[in-house]
N, CA, C and O atoms as a Tinker XYZ file with bonds, in Angstrom:
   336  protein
     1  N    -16.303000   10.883000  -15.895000    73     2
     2  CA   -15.510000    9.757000  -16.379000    64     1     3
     3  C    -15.812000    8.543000  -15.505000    63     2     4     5
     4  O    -15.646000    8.759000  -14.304000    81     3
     5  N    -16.215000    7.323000  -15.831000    73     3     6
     6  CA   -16.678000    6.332000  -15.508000    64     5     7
     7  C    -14.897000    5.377000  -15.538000    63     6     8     9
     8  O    -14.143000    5.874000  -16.374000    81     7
     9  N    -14.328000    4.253000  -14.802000    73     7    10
    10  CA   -13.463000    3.720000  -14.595000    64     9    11
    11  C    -13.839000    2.827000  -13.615000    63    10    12    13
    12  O    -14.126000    3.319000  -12.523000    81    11
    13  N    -13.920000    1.352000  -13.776000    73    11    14
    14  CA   -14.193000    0.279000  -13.197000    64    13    15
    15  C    -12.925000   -0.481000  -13.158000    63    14    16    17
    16  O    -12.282000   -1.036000  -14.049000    81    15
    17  N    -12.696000   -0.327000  -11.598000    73    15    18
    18  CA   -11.350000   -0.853000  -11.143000    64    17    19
    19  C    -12.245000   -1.404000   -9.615000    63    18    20    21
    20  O    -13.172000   -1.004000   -8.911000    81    19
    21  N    -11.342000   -2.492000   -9.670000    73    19    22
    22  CA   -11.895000   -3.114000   -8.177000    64    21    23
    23  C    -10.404000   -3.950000   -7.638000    63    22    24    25
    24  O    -10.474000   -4.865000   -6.817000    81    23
    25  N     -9.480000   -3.625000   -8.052000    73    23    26
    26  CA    -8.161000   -3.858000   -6.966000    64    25    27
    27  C     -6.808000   -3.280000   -8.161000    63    26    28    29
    28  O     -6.417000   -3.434000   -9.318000    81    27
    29  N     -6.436000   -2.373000   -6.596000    73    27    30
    30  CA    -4.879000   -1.838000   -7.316000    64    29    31
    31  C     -3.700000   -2.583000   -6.503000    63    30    32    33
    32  O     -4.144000   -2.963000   -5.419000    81    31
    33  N     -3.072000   -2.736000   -6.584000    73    31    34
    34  CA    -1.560000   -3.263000   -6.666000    64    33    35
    35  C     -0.326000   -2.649000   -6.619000    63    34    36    37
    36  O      0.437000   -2.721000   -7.583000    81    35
    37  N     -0.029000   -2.027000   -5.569000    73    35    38
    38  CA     1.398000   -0.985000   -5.680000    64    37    39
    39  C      2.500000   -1.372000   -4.830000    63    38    40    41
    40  O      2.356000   -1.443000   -3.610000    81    39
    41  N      3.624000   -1.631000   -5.425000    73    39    42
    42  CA     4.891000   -1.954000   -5.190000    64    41    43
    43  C      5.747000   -0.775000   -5.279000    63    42    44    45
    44  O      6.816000   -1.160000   -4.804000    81    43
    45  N      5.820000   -0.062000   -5.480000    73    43    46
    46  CA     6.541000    1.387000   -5.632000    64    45    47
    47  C      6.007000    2.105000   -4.965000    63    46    48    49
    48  O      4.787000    2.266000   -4.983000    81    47
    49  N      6.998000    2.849000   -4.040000    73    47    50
    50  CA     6.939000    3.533000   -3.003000    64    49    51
    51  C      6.523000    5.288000   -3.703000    63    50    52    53
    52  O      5.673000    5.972000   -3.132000    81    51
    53  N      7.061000    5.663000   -4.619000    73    51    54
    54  CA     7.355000    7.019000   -5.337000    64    53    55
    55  C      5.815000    7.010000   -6.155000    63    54    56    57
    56  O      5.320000    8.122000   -6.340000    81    55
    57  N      5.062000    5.830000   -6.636000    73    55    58
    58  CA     3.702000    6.274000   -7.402000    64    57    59
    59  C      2.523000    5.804000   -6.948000    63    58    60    61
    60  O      1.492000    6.044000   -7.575000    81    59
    61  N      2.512000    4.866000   -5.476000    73    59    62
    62  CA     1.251000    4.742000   -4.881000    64    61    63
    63  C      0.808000    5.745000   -4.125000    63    62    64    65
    64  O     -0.381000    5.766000   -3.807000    81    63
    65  N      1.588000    6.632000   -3.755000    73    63    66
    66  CA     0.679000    7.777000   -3.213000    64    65    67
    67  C      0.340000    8.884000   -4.472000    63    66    68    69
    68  O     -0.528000    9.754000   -4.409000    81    67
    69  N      1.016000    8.692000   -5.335000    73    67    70
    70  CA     0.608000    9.778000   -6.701000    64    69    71
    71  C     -0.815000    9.115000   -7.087000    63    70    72    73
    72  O     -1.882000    9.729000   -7.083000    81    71
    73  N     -0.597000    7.396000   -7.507000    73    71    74
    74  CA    -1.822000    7.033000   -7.946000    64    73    75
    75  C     -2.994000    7.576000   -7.511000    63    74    76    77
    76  O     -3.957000    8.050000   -8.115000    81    75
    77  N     -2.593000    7.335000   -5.664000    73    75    78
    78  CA    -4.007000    7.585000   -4.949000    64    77    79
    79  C     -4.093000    8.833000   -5.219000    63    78    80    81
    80  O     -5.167000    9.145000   -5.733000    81    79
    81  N     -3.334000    9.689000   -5.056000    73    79    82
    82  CA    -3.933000   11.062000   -5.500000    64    81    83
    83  C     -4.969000   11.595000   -6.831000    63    82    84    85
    84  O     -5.873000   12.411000   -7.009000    81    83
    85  N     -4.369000   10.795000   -7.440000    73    83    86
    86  CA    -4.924000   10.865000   -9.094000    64    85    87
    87  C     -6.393000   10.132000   -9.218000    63    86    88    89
    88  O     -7.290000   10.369000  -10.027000    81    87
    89  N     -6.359000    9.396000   -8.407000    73    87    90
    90  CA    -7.607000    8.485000   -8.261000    64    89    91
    91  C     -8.448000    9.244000   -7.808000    63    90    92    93
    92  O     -9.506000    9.175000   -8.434000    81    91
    93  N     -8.448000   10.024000   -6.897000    73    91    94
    94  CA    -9.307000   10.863000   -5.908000    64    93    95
    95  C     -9.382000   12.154000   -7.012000    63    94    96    97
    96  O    -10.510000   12.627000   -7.144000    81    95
    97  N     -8.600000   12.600000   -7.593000    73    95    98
    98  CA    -8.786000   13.819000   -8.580000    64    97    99
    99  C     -9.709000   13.893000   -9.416000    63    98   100   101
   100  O    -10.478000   14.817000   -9.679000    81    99
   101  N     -9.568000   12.496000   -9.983000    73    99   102
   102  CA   -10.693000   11.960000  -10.780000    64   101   103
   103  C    -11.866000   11.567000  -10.956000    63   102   104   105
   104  O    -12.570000   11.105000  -11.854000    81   103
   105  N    -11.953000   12.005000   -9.324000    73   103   106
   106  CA   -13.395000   11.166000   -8.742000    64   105   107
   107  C    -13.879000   10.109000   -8.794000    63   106   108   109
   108  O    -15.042000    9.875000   -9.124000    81   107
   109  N    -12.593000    8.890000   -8.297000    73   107   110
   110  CA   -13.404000    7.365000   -8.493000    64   109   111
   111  C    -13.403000    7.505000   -7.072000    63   110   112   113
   112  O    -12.609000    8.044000   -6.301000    81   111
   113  N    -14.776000    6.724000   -6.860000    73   111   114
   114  CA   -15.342000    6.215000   -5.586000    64   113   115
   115  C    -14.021000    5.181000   -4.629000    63   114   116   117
   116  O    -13.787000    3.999000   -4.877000    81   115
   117  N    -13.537000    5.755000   -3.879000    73   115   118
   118  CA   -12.284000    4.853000   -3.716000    64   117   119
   119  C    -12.840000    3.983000   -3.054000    63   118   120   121
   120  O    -12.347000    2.927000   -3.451000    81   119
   121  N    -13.799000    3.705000   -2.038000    73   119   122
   122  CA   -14.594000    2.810000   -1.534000    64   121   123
   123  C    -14.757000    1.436000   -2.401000    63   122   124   125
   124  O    -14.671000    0.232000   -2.157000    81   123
   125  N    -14.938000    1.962000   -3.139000    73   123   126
   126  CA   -15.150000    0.868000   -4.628000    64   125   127
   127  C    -13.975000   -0.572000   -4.724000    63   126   128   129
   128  O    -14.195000   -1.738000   -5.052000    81   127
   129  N    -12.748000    0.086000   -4.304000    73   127   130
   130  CA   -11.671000   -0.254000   -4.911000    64   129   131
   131  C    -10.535000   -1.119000   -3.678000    63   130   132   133
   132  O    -10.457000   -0.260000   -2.800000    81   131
   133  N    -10.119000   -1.694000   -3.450000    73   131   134
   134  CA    -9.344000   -2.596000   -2.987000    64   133   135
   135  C     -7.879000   -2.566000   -3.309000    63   134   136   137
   136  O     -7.258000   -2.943000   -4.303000    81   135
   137  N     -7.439000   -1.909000   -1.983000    73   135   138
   138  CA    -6.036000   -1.117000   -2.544000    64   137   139
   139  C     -4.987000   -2.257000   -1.964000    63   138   140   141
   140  O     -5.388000   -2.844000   -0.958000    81   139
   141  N     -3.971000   -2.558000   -2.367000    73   139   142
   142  CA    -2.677000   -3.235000   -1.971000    64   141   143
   143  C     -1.758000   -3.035000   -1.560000    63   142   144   145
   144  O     -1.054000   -3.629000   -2.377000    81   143
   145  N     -0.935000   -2.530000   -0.696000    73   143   146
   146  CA     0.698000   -2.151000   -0.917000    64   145   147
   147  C      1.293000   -3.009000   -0.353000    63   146   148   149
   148  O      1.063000   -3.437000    0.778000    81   147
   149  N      2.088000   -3.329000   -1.064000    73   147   150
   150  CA     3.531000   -4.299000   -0.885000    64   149   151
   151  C      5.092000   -3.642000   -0.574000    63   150   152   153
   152  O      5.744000   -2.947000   -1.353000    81   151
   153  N      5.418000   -4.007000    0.575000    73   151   154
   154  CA     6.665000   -2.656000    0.570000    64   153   155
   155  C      7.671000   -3.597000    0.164000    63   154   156   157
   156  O      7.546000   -4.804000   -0.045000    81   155
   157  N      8.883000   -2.726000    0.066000    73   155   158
   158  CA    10.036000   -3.283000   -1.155000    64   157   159
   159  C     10.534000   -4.341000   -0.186000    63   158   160   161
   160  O     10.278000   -4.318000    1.018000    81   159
   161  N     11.223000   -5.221000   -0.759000    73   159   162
   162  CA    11.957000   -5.743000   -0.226000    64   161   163
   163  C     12.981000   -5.555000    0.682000    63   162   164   165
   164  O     13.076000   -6.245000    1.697000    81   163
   165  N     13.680000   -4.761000    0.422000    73   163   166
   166  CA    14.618000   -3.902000    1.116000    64   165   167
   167  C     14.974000   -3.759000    1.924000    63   166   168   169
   168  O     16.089000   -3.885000    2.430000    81   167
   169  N     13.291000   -3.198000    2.468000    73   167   170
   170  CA    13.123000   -2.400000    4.091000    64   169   171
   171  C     13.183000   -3.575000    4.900000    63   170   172   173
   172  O     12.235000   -4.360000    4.923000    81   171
   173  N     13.995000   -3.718000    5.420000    73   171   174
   174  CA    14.119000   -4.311000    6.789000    64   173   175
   175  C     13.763000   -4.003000    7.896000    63   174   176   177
   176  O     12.967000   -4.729000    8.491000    81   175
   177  N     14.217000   -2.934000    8.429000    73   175   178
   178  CA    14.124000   -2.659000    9.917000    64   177   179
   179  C     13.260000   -1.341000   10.128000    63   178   180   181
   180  O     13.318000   -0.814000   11.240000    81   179
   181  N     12.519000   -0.809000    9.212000    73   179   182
   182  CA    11.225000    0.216000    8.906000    64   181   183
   183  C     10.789000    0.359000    7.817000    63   182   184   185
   184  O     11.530000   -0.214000    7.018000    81   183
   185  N      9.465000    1.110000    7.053000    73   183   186
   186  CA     8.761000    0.870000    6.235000    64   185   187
   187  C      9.664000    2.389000    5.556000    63   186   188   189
   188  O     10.522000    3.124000    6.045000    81   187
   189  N      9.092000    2.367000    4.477000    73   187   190
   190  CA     9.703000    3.511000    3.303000    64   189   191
   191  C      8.233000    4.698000    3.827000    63   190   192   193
   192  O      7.146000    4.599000    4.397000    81   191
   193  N      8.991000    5.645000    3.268000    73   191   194
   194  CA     8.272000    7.127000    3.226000    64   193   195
   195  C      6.655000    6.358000    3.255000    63   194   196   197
   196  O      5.950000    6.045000    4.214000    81   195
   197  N      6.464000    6.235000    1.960000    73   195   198
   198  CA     5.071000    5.849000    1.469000    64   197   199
   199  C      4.335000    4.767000    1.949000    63   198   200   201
   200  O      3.128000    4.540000    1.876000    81   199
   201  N      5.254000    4.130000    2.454000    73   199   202
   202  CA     4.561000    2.670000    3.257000    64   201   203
   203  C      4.202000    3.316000    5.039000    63   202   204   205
   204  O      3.213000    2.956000    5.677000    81   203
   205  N      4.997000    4.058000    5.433000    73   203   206
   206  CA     4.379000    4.655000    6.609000    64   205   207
   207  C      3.686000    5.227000    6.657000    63   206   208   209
   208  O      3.042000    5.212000    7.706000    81   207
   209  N      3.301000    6.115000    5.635000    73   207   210
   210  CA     2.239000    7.097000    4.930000    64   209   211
   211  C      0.450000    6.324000    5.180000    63   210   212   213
   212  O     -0.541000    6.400000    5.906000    81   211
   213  N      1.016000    5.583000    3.953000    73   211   214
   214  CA    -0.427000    4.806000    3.672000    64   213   215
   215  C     -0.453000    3.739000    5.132000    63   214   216   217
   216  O     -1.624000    3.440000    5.368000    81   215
   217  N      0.318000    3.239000    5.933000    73   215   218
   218  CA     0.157000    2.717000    7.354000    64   217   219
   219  C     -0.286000    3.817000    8.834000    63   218   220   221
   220  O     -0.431000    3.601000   10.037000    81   219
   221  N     -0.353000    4.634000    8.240000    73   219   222
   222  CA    -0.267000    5.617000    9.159000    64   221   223
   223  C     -1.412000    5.888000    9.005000    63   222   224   225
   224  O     -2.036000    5.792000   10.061000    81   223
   225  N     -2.263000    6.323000    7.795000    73   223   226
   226  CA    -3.446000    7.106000    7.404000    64   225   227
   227  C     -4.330000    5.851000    6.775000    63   226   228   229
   228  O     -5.417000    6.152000    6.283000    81   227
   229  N     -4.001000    4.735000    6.767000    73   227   230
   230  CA    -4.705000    3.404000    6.338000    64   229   231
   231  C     -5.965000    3.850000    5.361000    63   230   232   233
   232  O     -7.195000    3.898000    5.338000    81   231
   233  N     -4.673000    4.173000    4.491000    73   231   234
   234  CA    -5.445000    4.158000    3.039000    64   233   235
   235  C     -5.434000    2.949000    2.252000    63   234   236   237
   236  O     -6.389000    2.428000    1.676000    81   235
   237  N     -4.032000    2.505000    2.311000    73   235   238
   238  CA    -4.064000    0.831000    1.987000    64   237   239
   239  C     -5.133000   -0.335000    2.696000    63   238   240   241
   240  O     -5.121000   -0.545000    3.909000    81   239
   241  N     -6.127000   -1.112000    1.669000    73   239   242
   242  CA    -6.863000   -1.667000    2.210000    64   241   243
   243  C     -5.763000   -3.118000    3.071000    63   242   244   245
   244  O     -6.178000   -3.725000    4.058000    81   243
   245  N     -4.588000   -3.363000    2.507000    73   243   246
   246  CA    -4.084000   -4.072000    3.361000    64   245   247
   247  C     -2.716000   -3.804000    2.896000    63   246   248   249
   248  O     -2.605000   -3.413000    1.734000    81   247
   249  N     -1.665000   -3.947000    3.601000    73   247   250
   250  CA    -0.276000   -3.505000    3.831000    64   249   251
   251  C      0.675000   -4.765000    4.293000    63   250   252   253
   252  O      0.875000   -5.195000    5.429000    81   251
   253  N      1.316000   -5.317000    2.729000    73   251   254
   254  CA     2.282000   -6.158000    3.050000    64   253   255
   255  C      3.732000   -5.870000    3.509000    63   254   256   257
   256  O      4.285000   -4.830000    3.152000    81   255
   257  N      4.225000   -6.585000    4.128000    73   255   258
   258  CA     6.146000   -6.482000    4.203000    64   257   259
   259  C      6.437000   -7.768000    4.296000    63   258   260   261
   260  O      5.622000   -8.676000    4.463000    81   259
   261  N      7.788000   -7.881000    4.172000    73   259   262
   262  CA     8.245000   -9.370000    3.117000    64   261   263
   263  C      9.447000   -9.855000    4.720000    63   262   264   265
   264  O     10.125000  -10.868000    4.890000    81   263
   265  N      9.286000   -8.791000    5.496000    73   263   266
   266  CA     9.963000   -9.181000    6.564000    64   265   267
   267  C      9.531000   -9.479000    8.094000    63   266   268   269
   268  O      9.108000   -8.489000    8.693000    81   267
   269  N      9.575000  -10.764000    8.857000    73   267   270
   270  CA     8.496000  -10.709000   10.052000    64   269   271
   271  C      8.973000   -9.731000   10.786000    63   270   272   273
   272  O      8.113000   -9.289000   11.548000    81   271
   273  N     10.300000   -9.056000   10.892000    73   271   274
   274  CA    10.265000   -8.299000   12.048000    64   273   275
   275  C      9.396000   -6.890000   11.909000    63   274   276   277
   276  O      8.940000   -6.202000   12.822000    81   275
   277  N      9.312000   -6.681000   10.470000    73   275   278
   278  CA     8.667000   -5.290000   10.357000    64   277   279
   279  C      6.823000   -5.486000   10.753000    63   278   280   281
   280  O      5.918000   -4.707000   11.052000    81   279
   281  N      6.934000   -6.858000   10.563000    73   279   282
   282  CA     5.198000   -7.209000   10.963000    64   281   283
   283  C      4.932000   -6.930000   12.352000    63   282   284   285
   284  O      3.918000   -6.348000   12.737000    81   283
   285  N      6.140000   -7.483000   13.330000    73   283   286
   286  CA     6.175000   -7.391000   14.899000    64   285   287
   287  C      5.768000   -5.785000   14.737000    63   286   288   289
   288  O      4.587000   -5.500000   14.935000    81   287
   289  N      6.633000   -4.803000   14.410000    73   287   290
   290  CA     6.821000   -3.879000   14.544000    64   289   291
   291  C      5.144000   -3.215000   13.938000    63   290   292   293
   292  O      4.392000   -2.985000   14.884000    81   291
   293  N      4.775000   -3.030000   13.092000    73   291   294
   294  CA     3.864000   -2.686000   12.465000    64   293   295
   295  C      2.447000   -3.780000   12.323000    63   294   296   297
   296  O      2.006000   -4.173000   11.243000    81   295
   297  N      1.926000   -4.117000   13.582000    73   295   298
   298  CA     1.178000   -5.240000   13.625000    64   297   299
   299  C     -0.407000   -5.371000   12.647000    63   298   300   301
   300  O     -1.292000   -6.222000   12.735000    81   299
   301  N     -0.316000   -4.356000   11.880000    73   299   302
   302  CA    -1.656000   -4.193000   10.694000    64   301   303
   303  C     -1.386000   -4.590000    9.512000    63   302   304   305
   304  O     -2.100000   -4.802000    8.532000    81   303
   305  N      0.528000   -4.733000    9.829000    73   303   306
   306  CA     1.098000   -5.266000    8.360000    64   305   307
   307  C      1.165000   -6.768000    8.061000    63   306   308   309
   308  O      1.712000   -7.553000    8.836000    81   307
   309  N      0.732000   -7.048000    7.196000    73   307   310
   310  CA     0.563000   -8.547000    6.842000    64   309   311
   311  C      1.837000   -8.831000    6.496000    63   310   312   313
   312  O      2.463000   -7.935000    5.929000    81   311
   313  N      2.481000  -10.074000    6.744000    73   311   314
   314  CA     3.930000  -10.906000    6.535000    64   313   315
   315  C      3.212000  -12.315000    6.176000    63   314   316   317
   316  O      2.591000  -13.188000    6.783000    81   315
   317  N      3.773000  -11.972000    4.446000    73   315   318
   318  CA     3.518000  -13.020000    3.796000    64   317   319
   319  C      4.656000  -13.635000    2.920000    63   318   320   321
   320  O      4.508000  -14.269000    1.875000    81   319
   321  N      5.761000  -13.338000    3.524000    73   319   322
   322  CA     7.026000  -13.855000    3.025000    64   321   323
   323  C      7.697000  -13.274000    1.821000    63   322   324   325
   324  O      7.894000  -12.077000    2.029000    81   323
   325  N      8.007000  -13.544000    0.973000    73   323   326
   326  CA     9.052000  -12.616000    0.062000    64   325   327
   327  C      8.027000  -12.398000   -1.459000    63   326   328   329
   328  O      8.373000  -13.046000   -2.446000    81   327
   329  N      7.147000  -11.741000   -1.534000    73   327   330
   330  CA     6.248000  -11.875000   -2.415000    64   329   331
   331  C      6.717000  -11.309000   -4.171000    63   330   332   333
   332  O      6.192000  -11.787000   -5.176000    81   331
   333  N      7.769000  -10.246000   -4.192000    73   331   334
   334  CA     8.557000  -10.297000   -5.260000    64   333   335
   335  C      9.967000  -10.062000   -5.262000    63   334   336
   336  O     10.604000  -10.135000   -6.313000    81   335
């Protein structure tokens, strides 16, 4: 199966690690692909399950939070202000 994707976009904590799973099942070249995560708004004062996940194992090609202190805290995380 052939699938030409060159940037994903995940805001949900519960299906960016399913995606990635599914992606890899499928055998797309993840190299290929330009991954996003945006963590919720929410999190204030630490990242969600899945946002520590993919920060931890830097599967996300880049890792937003909408809060500067979580940037202090997590200095790979980009703080780009309140993005949704």
């Amino acid at each position: 199966m052939w699938l030409e994707v060159f940037q994903i976009l995940c805001d949900d904590p519960g299906t960016s690690c399913l995606f990635h799973l599914w992606l890899q099942l499928l055998g797309v070249r993840w190299s290929s692909i330009f991954f996003l995560y945006v963590e919720n708004v929410a999190r204030v004062k630490k990242l969600s399950l899945s946002g520590f996940m993919h920060y931890k194992l830097r599967t996300a090609d880049q890792l937003f939070v909408q809060w500067p202190q979580l940037q202090n805290k997590y200095p790979r995380a980009h703080y780009a202000g309140s993005l949704m």
